[in-house]
N, C-alpha and C positions, 0 to 999 in steps of 0.2 A: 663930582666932575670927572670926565674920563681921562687921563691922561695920553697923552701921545705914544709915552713907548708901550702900552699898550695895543697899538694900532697899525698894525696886524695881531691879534693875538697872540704873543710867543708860547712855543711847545717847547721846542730843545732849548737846552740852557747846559751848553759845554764846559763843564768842571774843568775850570783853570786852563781851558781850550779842549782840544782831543789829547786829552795827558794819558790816554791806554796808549798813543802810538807815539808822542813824541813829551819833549821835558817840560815840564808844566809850568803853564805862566810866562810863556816864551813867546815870541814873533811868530816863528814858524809853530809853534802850537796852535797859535789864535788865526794862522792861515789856513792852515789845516781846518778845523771848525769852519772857517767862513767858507772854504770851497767845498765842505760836506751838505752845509746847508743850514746849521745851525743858528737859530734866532738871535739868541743871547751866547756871549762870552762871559760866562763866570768868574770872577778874579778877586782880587784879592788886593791891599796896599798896604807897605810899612813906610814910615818916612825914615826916609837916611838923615844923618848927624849936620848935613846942610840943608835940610827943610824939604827935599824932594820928596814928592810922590812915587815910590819903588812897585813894581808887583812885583809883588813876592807873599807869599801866606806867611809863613812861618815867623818867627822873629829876630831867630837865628840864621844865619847861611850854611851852617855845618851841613845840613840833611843833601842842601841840593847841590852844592858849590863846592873846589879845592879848599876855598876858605874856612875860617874859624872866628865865634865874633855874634855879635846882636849885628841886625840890622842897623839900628840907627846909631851902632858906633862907628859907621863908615859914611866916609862923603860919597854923593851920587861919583864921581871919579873912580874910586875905589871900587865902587861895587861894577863897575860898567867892568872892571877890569878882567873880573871873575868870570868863569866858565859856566852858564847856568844851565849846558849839557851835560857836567863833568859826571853826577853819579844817576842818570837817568840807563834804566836798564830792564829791559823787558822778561829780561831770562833769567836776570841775578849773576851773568857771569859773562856778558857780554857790553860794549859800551859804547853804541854804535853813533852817539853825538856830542863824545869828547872832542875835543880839539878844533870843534867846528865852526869858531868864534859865534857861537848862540850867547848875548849878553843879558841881562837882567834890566827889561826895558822898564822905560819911566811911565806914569800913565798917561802924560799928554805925549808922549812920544806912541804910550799904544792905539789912545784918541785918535794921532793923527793918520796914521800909519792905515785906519779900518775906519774912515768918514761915515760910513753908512752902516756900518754895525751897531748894535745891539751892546750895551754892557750893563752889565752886575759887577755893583763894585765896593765889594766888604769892605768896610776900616774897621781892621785889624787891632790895633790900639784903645787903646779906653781913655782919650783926651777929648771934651769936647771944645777944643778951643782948637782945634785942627780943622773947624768947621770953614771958617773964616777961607784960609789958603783951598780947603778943597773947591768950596762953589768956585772964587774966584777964577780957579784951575777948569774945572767946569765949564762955565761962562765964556772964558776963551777961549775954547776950545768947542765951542758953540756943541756941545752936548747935553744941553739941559733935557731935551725932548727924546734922548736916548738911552738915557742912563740910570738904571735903578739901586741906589744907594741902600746898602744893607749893611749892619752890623749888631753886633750880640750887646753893647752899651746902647741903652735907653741914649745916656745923655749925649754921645754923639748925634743920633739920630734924629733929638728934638731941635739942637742947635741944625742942624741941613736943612731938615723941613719949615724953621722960624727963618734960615735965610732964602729958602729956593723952593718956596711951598709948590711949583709946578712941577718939583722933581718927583719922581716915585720914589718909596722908600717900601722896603718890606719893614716886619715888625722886629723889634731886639727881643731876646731869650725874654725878659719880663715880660714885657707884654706878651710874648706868645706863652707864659705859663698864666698869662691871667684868665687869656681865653680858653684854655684849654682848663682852669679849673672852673670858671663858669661853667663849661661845656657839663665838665665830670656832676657838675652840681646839679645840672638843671634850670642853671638860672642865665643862660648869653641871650635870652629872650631880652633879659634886662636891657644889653651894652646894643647901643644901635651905632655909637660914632666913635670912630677908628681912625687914629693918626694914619697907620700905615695901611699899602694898599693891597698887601699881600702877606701871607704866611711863606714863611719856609723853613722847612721842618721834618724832621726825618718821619719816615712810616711807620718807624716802631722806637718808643725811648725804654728801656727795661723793659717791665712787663704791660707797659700799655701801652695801645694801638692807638698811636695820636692822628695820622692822616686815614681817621676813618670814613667810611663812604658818607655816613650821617653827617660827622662836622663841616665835610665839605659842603655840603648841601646847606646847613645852615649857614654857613659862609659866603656860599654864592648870592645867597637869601639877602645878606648883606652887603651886597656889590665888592670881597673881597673875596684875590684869587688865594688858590694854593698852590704853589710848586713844592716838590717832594726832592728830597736831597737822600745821599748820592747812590744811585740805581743805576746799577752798572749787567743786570740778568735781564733776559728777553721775558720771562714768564710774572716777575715783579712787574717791569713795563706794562706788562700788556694787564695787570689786575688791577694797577691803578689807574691807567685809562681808563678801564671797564668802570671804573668808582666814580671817574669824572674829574679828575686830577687836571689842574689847566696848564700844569708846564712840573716838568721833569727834569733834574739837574743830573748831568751823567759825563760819568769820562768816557764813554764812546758814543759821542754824539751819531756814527752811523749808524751803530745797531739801532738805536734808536729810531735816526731817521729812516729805516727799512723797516720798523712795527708801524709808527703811525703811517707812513705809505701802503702797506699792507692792508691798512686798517679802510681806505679812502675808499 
């Protein structure tokens, strides 16, 4: 069956918003992405120490924030409090979105804030009993038909899909090593039925080229997309399109939207 946030097709898919030009996973990042043109907002969730849904990747605040600290050992309070411009910097010696009360939104605050956008939305965590608060957050916030639920733990993913089976989900790291050793085998001819509705996956892991033109084509063969993670070079873009890649994850969602324009 097709799902809905598939419809329009998404291409771009803005890693953690436009994070080449502004502090990742932020308001004014994920504005930025939406006035470029970008289909999907990329992101990411930890839960803080009172049950909120945070974006934020990491699990820590050290890398991007003044603070110091796991994520979820702070209340949503606390974290709203921090800077989440404090160490963004383009040059390594400049720091042009300290001070500029950029907070660390919630994700029904980012739901609501972009009604008609597009989200990918990683949990980050390996609990699958976070399933429960996420749909109902979800739900609320009437995003079910918008939102492609992704993470590297199987067991979140089975629990979202057994509550909110019209959501999309991409595959977790298992499943996408099962199909890629079918692939290496010879035998995906086998798997015909697929939890998930999408791969995403880098273009190259070591020495093997996992987003090959061939797999994708078997894949499509399968009514399952590929999107390619994170491709940030115009000559990369442009070889995986040429492969037939149906969505590209990137922090500069314009380059981007200037190859497949180019491309039309």
């Amino acid at each position: 069956m097709q799902k809905q946030f598939f419809t329009p097709e998404p291409r771009i898919f803005a890693h953690r918003g436009n994070a080449a030009h502004f502090p990742e996973n932020t308001l004014p990042s994920f504005q930025s992405a939406v006035e470029i043109g970008a289909d999907v907002i990329e992101t990411d969730v930890q839960r803080s120490r009172d049950g909120h849904f945070m974006v934020f990747h990491d699990d820590t605040i050290d890398r991007i924030t003044e603070g110091a600290g796991r994520v979820g050992d702070h209340t949503l309070e606390e974290l709203k409090r921090l800077d989440a411009g404090y160490r963004y910097s383009a040059d390594g010696d400049s720091f042009p979105f300290r001070g500029k009360r950029i907070a660390i939104p919630s994700l029904d605050e980012a739901l609501h804030e972009f009604p008609q956008q597009r989200f990918n939305v990683d949990l980050k965590t390996d609990d699958p009993s976070q399933a429960a608060d996420y749909c109902t957050l979800i739900r609320r916030c009437n995003a079910g038909e918008r939102v492609l639920t992704a993470s590297e733990f199987t067991g979140n993913l089975k629990a979202v899909r057994s509550l909110m089976p019209e959501m999309a989900t991409s595959a977790s790291h298992k499943e996408v090593a099962g199909v890629f050793f079918l692939y290496r085998s010879g035998l995906l001819f086998t798997k015909n039925n697929f939890a998930a509705d999408a791969l995403q996956i880098p273009e190259f892991y070591r020495h093997w080229h996992v987003a090959a033109p061939d797999l994708m084509r078997r894949m499509h063969k399968k009514g399952i997309r590929v999107h390619v993670w994170t491709v940030n070079r115009e000559a990369d873009m442009r070889r995986l399109l040429d492969a037939g890649v149906d969505g590209i994850i990137t922090d500069d969602p314009l380059l981007l939207k200037k190859v497949i324009d180019s491309r039309a």
